[in-house]
C-alpha positions as CSV (number, residue, x, y, z in Angstrom):
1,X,101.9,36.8,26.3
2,X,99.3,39.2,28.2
3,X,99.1,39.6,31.9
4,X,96.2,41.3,33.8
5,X,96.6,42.8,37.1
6,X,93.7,43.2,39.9
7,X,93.5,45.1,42.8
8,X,91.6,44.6,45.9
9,X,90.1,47.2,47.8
10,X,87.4,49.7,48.9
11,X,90.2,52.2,49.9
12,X,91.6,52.1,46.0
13,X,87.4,52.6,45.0
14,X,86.9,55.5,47.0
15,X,90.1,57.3,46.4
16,X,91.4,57.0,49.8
17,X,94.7,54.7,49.0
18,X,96.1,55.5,45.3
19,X,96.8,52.2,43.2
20,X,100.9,52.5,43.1
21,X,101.0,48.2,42.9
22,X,99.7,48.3,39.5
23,X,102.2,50.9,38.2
24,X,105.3,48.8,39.8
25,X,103.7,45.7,38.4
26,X,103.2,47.2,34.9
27,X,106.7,48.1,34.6
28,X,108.2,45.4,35.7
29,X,106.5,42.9,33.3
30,X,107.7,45.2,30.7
31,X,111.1,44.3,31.2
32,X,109.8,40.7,31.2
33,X,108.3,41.1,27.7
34,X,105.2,40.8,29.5
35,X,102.3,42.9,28.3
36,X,99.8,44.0,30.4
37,X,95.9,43.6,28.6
38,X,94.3,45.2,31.2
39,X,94.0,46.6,35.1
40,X,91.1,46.0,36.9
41,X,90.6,47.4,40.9
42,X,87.2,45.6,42.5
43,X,85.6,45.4,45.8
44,X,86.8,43.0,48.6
45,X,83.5,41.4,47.9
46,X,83.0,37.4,47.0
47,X,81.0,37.9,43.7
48,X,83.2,40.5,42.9
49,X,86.4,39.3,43.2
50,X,84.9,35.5,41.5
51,X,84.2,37.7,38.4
52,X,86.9,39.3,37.7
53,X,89.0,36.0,38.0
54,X,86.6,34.6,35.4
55,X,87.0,37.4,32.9
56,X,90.2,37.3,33.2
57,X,90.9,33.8,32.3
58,X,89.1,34.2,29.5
59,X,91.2,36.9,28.3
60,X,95.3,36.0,29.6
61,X,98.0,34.2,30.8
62,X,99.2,35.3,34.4
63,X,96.9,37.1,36.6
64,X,98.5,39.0,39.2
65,X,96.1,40.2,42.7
66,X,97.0,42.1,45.3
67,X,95.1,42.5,48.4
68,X,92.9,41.3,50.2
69,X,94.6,39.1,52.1
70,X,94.8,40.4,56.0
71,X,93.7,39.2,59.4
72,X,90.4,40.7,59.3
73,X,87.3,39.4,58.4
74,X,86.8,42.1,55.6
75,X,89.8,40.4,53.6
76,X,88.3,37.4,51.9
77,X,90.6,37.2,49.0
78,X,92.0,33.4,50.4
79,X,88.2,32.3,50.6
80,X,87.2,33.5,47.7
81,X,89.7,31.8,45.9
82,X,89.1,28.3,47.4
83,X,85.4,28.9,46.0
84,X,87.2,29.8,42.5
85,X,89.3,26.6,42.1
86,X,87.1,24.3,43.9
87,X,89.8,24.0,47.4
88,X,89.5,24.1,50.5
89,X,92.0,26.0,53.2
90,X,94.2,24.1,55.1
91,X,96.8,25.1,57.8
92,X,100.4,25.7,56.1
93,X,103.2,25.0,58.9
94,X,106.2,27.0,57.5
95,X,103.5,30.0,57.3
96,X,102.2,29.5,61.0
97,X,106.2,29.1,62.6
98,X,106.9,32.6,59.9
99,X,104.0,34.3,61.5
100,X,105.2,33.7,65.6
101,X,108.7,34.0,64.2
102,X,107.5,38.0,63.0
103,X,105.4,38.4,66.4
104,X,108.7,37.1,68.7
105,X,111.5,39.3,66.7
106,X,109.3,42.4,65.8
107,X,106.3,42.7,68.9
108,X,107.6,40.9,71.4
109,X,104.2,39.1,72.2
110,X,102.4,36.3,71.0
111,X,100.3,37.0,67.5
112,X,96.3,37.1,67.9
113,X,93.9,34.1,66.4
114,X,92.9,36.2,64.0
115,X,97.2,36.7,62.8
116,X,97.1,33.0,62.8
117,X,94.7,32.6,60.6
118,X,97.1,33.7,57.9
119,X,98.9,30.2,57.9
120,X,95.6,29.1,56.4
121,X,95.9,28.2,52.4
122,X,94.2,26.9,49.9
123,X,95.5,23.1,49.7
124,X,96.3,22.9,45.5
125,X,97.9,26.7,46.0
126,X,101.9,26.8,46.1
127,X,102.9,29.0,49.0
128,X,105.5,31.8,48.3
129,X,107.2,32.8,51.3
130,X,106.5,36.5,52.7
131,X,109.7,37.4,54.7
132,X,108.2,40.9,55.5
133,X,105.2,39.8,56.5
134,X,102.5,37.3,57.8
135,X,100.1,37.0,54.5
136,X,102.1,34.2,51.9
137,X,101.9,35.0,48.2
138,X,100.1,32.0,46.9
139,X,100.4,30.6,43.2
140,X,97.7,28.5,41.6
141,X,97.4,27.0,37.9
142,X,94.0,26.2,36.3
143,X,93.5,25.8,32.6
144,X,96.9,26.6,31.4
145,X,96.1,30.2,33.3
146,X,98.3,30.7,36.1
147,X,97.0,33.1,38.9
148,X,99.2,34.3,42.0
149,X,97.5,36.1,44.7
150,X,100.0,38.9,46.7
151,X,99.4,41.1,49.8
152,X,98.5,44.8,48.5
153,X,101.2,46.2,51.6
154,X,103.8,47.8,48.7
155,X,107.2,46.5,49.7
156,X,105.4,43.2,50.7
157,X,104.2,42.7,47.0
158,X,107.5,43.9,45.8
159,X,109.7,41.6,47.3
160,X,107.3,39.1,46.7
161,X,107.5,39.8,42.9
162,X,111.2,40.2,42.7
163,X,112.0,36.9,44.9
164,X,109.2,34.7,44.3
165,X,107.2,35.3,41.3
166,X,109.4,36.3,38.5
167,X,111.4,33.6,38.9
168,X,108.5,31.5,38.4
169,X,107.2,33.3,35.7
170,X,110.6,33.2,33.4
171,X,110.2,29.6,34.2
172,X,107.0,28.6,33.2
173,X,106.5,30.9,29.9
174,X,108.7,31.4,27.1
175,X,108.8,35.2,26.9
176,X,110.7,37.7,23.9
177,X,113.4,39.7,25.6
178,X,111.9,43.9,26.0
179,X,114.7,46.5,26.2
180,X,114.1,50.4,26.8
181,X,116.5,53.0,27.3
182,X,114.8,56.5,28.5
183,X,116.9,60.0,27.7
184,X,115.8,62.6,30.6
185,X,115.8,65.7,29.2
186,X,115.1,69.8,30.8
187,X,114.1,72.9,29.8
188,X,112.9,72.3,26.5
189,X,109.0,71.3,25.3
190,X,107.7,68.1,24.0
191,X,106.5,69.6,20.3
192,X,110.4,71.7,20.1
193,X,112.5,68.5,20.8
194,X,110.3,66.7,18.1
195,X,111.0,69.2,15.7
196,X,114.6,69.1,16.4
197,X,114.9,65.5,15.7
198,X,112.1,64.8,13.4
199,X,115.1,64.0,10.1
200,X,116.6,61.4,13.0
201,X,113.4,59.8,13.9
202,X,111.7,59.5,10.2
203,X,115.4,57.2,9.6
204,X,114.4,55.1,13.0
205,X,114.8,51.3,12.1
206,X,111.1,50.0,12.3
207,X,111.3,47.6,15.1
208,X,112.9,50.6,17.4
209,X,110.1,52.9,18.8
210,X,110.5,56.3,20.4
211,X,108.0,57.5,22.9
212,X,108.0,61.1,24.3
213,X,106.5,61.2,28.0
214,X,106.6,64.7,29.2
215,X,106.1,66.1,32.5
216,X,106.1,69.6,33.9
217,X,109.0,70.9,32.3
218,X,110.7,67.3,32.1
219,X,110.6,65.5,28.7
220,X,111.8,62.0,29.0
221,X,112.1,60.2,25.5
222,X,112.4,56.4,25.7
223,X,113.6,54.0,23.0
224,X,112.5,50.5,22.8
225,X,112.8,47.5,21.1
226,X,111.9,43.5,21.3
227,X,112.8,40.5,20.2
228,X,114.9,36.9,21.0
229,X,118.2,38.0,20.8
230,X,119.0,40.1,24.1
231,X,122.3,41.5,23.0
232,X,121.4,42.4,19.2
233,X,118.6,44.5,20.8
234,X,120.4,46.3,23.4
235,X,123.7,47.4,21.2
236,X,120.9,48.6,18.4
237,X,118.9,50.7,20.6
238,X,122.4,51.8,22.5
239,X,123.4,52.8,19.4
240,X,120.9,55.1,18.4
241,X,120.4,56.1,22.0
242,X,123.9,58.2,21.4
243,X,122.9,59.5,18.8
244,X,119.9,61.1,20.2
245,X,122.0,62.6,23.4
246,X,124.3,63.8,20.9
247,X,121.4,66.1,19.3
248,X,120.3,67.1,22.9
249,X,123.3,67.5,24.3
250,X,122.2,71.0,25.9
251,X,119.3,69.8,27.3
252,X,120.3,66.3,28.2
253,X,120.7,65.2,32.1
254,X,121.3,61.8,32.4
255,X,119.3,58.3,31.7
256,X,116.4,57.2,33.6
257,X,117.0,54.8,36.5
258,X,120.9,55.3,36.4
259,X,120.0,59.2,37.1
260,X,118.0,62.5,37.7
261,X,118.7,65.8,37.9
262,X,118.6,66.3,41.5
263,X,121.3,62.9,41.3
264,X,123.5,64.7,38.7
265,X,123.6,68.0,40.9
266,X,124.7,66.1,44.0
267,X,127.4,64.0,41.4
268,X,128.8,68.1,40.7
269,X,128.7,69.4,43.9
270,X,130.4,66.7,45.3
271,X,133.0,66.4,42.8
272,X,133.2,70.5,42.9
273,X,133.1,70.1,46.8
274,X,130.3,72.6,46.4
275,X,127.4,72.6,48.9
276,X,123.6,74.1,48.7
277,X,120.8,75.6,50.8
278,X,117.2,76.7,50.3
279,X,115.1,79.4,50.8
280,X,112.0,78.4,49.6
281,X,108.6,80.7,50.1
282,X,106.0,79.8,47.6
283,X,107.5,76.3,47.1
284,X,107.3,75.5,50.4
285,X,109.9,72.7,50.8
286,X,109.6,71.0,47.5
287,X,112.5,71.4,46.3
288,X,114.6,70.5,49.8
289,X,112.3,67.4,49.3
290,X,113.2,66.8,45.7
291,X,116.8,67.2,46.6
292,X,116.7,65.3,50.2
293,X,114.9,61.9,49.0
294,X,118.4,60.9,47.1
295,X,120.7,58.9,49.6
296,X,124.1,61.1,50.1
297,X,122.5,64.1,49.8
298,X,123.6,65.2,53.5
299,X,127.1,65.5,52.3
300,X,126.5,69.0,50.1
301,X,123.1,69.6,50.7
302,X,123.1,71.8,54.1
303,X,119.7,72.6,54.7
304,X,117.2,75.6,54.1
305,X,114.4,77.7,55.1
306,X,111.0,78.2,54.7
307,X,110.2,82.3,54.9
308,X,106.5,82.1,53.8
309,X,105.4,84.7,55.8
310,X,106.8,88.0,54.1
311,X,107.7,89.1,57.9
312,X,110.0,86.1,58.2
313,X,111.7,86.9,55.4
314,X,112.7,90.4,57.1
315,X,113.2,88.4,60.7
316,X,114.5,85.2,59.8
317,X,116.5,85.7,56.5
318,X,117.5,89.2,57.2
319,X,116.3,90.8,53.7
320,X,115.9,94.5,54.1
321,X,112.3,95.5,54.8
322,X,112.9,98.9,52.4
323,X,113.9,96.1,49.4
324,X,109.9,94.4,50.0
325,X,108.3,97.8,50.4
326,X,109.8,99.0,46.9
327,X,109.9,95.8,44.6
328,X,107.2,93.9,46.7
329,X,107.5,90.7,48.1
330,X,107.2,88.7,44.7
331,X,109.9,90.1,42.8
332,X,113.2,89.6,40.9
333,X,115.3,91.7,44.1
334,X,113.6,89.8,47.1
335,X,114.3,86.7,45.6
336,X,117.8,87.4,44.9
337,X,118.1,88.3,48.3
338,X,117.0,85.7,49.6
339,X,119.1,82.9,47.8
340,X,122.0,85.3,48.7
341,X,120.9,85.5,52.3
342,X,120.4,81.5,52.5
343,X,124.3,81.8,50.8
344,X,125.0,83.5,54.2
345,X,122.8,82.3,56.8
346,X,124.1,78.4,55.8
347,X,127.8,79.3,54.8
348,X,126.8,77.5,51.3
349,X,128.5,77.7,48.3
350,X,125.0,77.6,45.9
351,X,121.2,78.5,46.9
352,X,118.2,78.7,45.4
353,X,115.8,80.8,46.3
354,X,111.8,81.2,45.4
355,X,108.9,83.5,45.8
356,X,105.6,83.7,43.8
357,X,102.2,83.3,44.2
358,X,100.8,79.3,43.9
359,X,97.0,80.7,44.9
360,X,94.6,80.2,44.6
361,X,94.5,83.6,46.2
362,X,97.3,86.8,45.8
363,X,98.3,87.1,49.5
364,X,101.0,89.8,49.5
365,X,101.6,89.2,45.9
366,X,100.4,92.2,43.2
367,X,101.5,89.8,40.1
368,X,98.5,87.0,38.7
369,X,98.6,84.0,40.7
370,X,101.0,81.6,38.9
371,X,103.8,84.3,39.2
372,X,106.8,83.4,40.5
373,X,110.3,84.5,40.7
374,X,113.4,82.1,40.8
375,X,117.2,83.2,42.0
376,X,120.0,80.9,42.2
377,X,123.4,82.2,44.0
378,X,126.5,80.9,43.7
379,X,130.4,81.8,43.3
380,X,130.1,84.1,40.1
381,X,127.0,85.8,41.7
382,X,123.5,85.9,41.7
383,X,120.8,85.5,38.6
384,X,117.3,85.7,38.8
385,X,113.9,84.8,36.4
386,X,110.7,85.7,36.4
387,X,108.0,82.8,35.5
388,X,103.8,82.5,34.9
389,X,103.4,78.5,35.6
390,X,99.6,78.9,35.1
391,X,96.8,79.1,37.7
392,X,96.3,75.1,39.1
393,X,98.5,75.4,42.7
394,X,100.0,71.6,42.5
395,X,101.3,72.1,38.8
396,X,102.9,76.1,40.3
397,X,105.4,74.5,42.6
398,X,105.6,71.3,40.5
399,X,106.9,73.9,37.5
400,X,108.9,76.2,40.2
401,X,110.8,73.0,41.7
402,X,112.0,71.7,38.0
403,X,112.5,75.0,36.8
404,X,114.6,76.0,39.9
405,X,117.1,72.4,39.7
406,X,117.5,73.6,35.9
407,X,118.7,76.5,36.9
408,X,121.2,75.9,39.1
409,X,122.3,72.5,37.1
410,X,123.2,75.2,34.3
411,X,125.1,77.3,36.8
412,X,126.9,74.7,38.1
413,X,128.0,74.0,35.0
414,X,129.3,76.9,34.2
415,X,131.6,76.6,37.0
């Protein structure tokens, strides 16, 4: 079975809003046994939009849109759609009561004309209810080709998908059952695991495949496997999903979504009734962020600092001025320093500390921009390591923020 997915929008065209509906989308029909044929993001335009419908029957099952579907008179997505399956729009009560029922609990005021408007469907359209917002999801059928129409506001589409149209979909097509399993792994590159395991993966059973995605110092490796039977399938890739951790045992953290690093450092410190702070120069919060976006993280993450300014360092940290003056300020000593100084300043038990040069200029820094130093202190002491993450600024603190939660995973550990 093959889906396509369209998106909506000048703002996705011109690079001002980045296309995370088709991602979510993509995976989730994955786990559907739902392939996806192709993506397609178009103009809010009527010729546009009446095109890529047409296409796109030609070529699937289940069309999935997003967007297009707001109060204002650029969003004419419902319009366009009545021209598509020869309908006409006609006012939907449940939608109009939803849309002063959102106004009444959320604004306190009554909705606008143009907010009203939203109760207006397409007559042969089924109307999927939007409980977080006014525009409905709409489902249509035409030539054994269903299309269903969704707003392109993220958690509106999402809960639309989850509640309303998956349902539907499981319903009206007979799908194979898709099962993946993904290994995260650290500290180890994409071409070294494969040489490690090559013997295991030549004696893969054929309908299991192994996919290596790697990111920045992260490899994940994913199995997967379809068919009809649902339980067959998960105990043969489960199987040979333990045998795989057993051969990366060292560099194993955990299974994507069930866990992450940052997830399997909180699951230590908290068992270890450990906590951690940050001082963080040339990273610049990203790996308080990393750490921080995980619920529960308040109970052993206490909080940081952000010295970027080599004078804060001195004034707010308290790291000797002498110490900067002889080893600079991008160096193997200030950045031991510092983690041990954000061990003292926040009464933690761990810290990790960072200083380097992102660029694209030196600054204070004497080292080639991509330099950059990384200290983790704890109960047995304080280590430090000196890395060159390359020149591009984004993929520096990306690399630094990995490379830092690896470093203290390993020294927790060792605890």
């Amino acid at each position: 079975m093959l889906a396509e997915i369209i998106t909506i929008g000048d703002e996705i065209l011109i690079g001002q809003v980045v296309d995370t509906n088709s991602a979510y989308i993509s995976k989730e029909l994955n786990k559907l046994g739902i392939q996806v044929y192709q993506i397609t993001s178009i103009q809010d335009e009527r010729t546009h939009i009446l095109q890529a419908l047409r296409d796109a029957q030609q070529r699937v099952d289940l069309v999935l849109v997003t967007g297009g579907l707001g109060p204002t008179k650029d969003d004419i997505t419902k319009q366009t759609f009545c021209e598509f399956f020869k309908d006409e729009l006609v006012e939907d009560k449940e939608v109009l009561d939803h849309v002063y029922f959102l106004f009444s609990k959320y604004f306190d005021k009554e909705p606008l004309p143009s907010n009203l408007l939203q109760a207006m469907v397409p007559s042969t359209a089924t109307v999927l209810t939007n409980e977080h917002g006014t525009a409905p999801g709409m489902w249509f059928e035409k030539d054994n080709v269903v299309f269903v129409s969704m707003p392109g506001v993220p958690y509106e589409m999402k809960h639309l998908l989850q509640k309303e149209v998956f349902p539907r979909v499981i319903k009206r097509f007979n799908t194979p059952f898709i099962y993946h399993r993904t290994l995260l792994t650290y500290g180890l590159g994409e071409s070294a695991i494969a040489d490690r395991i090559a013997q295991w993966e030549d004696q893969l059973p054929k309908e299991i495949r192994l996919a290596y995605l790697p990111s920045l110092g992260r490899v994940r490796l994913r199995l997967s496997s379809k068919g009809n039977n649902e339980r067959t399938l998960k105990e043969a890739v489960e199987d040979k999903m333990k045998e795989l951790h057993a051969l990366l045992d060292d560099i194993a953290v955990g299974y994507e979504d069930a866990t992450s690093i940052e997830q399997r450092i909180g699951a230590l410190l908290k068992q270890k009734e450990h906590t951690l702070s940050v001082a963080e120069s040339c990273t610049g919060g990203a790996i308080a962020e990393s750490i921080t976006t995980h619920a529960g993280a308040s109970s052993y993450f206490i909080g940081g600092v952000i010295p970027y300014d080599t004078q804060k360092k001195v004034s707010v940290l308290g790291i000797d001025a002498k110490l900067i003056e002889e080893h600079t300020v991008v160096s193997g000593p200030v950045a031991e320093a510092m983690a041990i100084q954000s061990n003292r300043l926040f009464k933690s038990d761990y810290a990790i500390a960072t200083t380097g040069i992102a660029g694209p200029t030196k600054g204070d820094g004497k080292d080639e921009v991509g330099t950059v130093f990384i200290a983790i202190a704890g109960p047995n002491g304080v280590i430090s390591e000196k890395f060159s993450f390359g020149r591009a600024r984004e993929r520096v603190i990306a690399k630094a923020t990995n490379k830092a939660l690896e470093m203290l995973l390993k020294e927790i550990l060792k605890n």
